[in-house]
N, C-alpha and C positions, 0 to 999 in steps of 0.2 A: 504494500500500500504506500502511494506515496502521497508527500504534504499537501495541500493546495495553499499558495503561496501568493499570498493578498495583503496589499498597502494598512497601513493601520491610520487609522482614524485621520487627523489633520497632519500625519506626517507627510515629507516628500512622498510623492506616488508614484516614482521612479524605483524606490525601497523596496526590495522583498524582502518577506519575513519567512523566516522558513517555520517558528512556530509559533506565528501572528500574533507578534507580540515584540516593543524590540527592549532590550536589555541597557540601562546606564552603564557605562563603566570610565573608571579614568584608565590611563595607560601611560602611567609613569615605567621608568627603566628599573628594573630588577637583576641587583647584576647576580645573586642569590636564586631569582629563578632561572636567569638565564643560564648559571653554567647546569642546574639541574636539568634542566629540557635538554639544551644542547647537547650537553655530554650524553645523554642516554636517548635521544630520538634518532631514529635514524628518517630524514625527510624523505620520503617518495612523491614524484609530480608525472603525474602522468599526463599524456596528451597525445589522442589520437583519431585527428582528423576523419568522421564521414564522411561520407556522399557532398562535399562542400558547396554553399552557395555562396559568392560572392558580390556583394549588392550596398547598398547604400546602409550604414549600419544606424540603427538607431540610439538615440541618446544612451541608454541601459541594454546591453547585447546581453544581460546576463535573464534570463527569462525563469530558471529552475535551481534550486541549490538544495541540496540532501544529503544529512548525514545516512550512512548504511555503514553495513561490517564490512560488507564486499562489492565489490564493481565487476562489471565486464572485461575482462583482459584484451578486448577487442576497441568496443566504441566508446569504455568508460562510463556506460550509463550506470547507474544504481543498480546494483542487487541486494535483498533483503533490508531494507531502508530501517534504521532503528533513529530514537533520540533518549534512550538509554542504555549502557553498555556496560556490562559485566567488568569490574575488575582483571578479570584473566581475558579481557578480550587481545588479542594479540596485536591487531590494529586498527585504528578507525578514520576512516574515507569520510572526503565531503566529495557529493559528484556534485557540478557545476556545469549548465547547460547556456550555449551561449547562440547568439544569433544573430546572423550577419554583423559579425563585428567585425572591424577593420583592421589590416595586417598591424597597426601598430598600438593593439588591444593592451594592455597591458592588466592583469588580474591581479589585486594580491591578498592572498587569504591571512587574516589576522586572526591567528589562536592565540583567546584571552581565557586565563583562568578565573573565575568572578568570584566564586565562592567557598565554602566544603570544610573542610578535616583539616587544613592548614591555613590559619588566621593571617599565618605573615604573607601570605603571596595572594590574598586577596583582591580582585581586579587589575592582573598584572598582562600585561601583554608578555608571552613567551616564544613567538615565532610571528614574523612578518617574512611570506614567502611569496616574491610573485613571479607571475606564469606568464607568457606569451601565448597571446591565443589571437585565434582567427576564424573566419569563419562561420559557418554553424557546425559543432559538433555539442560535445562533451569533453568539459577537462578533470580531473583528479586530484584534488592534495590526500594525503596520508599522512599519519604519526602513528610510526612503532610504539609497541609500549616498553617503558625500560626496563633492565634488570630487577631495580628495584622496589616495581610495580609502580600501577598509575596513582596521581596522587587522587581520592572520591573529591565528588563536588560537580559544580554546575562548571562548565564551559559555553565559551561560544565563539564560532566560525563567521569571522565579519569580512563580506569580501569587497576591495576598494576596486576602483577603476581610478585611478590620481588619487583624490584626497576624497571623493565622494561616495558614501557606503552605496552600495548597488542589493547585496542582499545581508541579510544574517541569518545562521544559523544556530539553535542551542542545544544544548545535549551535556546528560550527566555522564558520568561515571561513581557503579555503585557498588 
């Protein structure tokens, strides 16, 4: 099953929410969560071109955003779409659907930790990753889980085009 993904109330209408609803957060520097992420994620970005249309792109190319456990190894769409994840899950995908966006699309997925089982990394941004995209297809970020297991708590997958959020996504770990 997947989200349906609608503007919320007097926000921009440009916005998708992936679960209708968007999230405050600040996003100060943590250099404390950073070497914890970093050292133990390993990033995966996948991106692999459909059937492509190339065309005049719209303001927001980003039309769909979905966490799931697994993707397509093929066109990247969502498989088995969750916005709760087991602790021992081993990794977790946002798929991101894009639509005639132009060759010099730039996507970048912001995993922010907001809340959970550790006070001190509270609304911290831990990974700014972005993607080149084009096209209409489907692209992919991933985060391994570490050795030392995930930390529980709410997250959320905020994805920019420059400086302006185009969708989010949230999802715990429990």
């Amino acid at each position: 099953m997947q989200a349906l993904l609608l503007p919320i109330g007097t926000l921009d209408p440009q916005i998708v929410f992936c679960d209708k609803r968007p999230m405050e957060t600040t996003t100060p520097f943590s250099a404390t969560l950073l070497r914890i992420f970093m050292a133990h994620f390993f990033i995966m970005v996948c991106a692999s071109p459909s059937a492509g249309l190339a065309a005049a792109a719209p303001s927001a190319p980003v039309t769909e955003a979905i966490m799931c456990e697994s993707i397509n190894a093929v066109t990247k769409e969502p498989r088995k779409t969750a916005s709760v994840f087991s602790d021992a899950s081993s990794e977790i995908f946002c798929s991101v659907a894009i639509l005639e966006a132009p060759s010099d699309t730039t996507i970048t997925a912001r995993w922010i930790y907001i809340d959970g089982e550790d006070k001190e990394l509270y609304n911290h941004v831990f990974l700014d990753f972005p993607l080149s995209a084009e096209g209409t297809r489907h692209v992919a970020y991933s985060i391994v889980r570490p050795e030392e297991g995930w930390i529980k708590g709410r997250y959320l997958v905020r994805l920019l085009i420059g400086d302006r959020v185009v969708a989010e996504c949230a999802f715990s770990i429990q």
